[in-house]
PLY file of the C-alpha trace (Angstrom):
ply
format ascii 1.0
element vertex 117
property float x
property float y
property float z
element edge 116
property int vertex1
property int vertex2
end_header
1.66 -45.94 -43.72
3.03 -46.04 -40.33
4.83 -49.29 -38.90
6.06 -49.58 -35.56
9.32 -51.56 -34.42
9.05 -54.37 -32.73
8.47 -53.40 -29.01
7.75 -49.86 -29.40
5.06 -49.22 -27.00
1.64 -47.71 -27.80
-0.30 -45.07 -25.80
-4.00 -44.12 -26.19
-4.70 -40.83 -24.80
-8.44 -41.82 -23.94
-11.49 -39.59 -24.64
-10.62 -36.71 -27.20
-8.07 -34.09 -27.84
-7.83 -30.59 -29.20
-6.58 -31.27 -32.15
-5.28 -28.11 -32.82
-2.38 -29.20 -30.38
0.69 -29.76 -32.73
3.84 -31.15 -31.26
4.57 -28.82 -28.89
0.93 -28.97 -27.15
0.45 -33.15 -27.61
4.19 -33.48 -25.96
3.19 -31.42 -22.95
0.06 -33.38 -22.80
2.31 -36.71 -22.54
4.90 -35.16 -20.01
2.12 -33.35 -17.70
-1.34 -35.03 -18.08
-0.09 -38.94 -18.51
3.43 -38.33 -16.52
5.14 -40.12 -19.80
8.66 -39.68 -21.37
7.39 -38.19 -24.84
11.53 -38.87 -25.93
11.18 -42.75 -25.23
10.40 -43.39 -28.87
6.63 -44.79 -27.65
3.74 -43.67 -30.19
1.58 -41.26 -28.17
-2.03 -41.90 -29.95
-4.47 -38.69 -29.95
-8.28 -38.62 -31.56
-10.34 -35.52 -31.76
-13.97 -34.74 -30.60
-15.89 -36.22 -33.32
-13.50 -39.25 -34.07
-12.68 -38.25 -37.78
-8.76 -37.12 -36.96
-6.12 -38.88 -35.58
-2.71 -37.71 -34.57
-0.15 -39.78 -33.43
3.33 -38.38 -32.22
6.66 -39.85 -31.43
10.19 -39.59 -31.15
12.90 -40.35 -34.10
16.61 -40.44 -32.57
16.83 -36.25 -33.44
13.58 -35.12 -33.75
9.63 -35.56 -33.04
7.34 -37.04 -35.81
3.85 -36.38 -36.06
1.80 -38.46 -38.55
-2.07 -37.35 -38.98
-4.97 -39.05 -40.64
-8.57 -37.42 -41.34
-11.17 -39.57 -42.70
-13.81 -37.62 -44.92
-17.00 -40.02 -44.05
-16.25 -42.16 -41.54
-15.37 -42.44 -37.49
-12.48 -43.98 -35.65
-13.91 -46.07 -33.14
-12.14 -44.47 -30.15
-12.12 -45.71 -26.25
-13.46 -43.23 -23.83
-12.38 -42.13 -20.45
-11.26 -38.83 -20.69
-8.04 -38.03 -19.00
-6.49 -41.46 -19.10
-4.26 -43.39 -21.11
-4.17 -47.07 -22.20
-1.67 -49.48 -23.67
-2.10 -51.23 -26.41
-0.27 -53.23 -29.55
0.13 -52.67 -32.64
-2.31 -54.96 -34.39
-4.74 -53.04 -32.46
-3.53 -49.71 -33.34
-4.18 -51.14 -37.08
-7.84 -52.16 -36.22
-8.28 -48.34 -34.93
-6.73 -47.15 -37.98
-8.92 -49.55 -40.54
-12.24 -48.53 -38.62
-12.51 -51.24 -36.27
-12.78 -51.41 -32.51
-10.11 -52.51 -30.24
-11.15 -55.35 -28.72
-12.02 -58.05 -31.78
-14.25 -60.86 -30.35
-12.75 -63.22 -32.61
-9.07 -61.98 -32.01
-6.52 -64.68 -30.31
-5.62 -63.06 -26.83
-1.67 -62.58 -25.98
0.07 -65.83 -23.84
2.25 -65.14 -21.40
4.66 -68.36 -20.60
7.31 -68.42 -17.95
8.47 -72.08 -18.87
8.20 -74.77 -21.73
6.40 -77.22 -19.63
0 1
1 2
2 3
3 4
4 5
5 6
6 7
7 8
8 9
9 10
10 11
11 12
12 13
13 14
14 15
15 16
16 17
17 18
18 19
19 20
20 21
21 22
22 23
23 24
24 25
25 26
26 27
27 28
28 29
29 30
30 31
31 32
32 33
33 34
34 35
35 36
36 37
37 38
38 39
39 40
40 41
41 42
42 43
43 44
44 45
45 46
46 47
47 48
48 49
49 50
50 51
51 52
52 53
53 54
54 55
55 56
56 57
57 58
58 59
59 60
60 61
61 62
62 63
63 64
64 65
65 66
66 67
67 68
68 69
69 70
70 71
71 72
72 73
73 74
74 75
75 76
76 77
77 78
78 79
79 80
80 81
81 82
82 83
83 84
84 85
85 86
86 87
87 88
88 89
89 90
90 91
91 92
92 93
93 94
94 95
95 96
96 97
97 98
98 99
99 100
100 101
101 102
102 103
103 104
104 105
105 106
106 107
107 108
108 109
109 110
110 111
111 112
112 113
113 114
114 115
115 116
């Protein structure tokens, strides 16, 4: 199973992708298309057509990492938007992954404090 550091930030690529696009192809897709650094260590997220493979592809310190999942009867529940990319954490990454849509109506949203009081 894949586990992302603390603080490593996730990318959607929104819509779907060839998936016949290995490393080479999905890093140029990062670089050109979303105008991302596909060496920052980030997870760059990928889903094809018909939402039953998912690619994701990142950085280690010497070399890039690609970790794929197919599922044989079911569908990710991918955003769409075609041609645009969106940020999101990891718990949601694991809802994708598990079947389940991003946004979880009964999910706590993310505070943002500047002070204690």
């Amino acid at each position: 199973m894949l586990v992302p550091g603390l603080g490593i930030k996730i990318y959607l690529a929104l819509g779907d992708t060839d998936m016949r696009k290995s490393i080479n192809g999905l890093s140029i897709i990062v670089e050109n298309c979303f105008d991302l650094d596909p060496f920052s260590g980030s997870l760059f997220v990928f889903c094809n057509r018909n939402r039953k493979t998912m690619k994701i592809l990142y950085w280690d310190r010497n070399g890039f990492c690609l970790w794929h999942k197919r599922l044989e009867k079911e569908r990710f529940k991918w955003p769409e938007k075609a041609g645009e990319t969106m940020t999101i954490e990891q718990r949601e990454l694991m809802w994708l992954l598990e079947g389940l849509e991003i946004n979880q109506r009964g999910a706590h949203r993310r505070l943002g404090y500047s002070t204690l009081y």
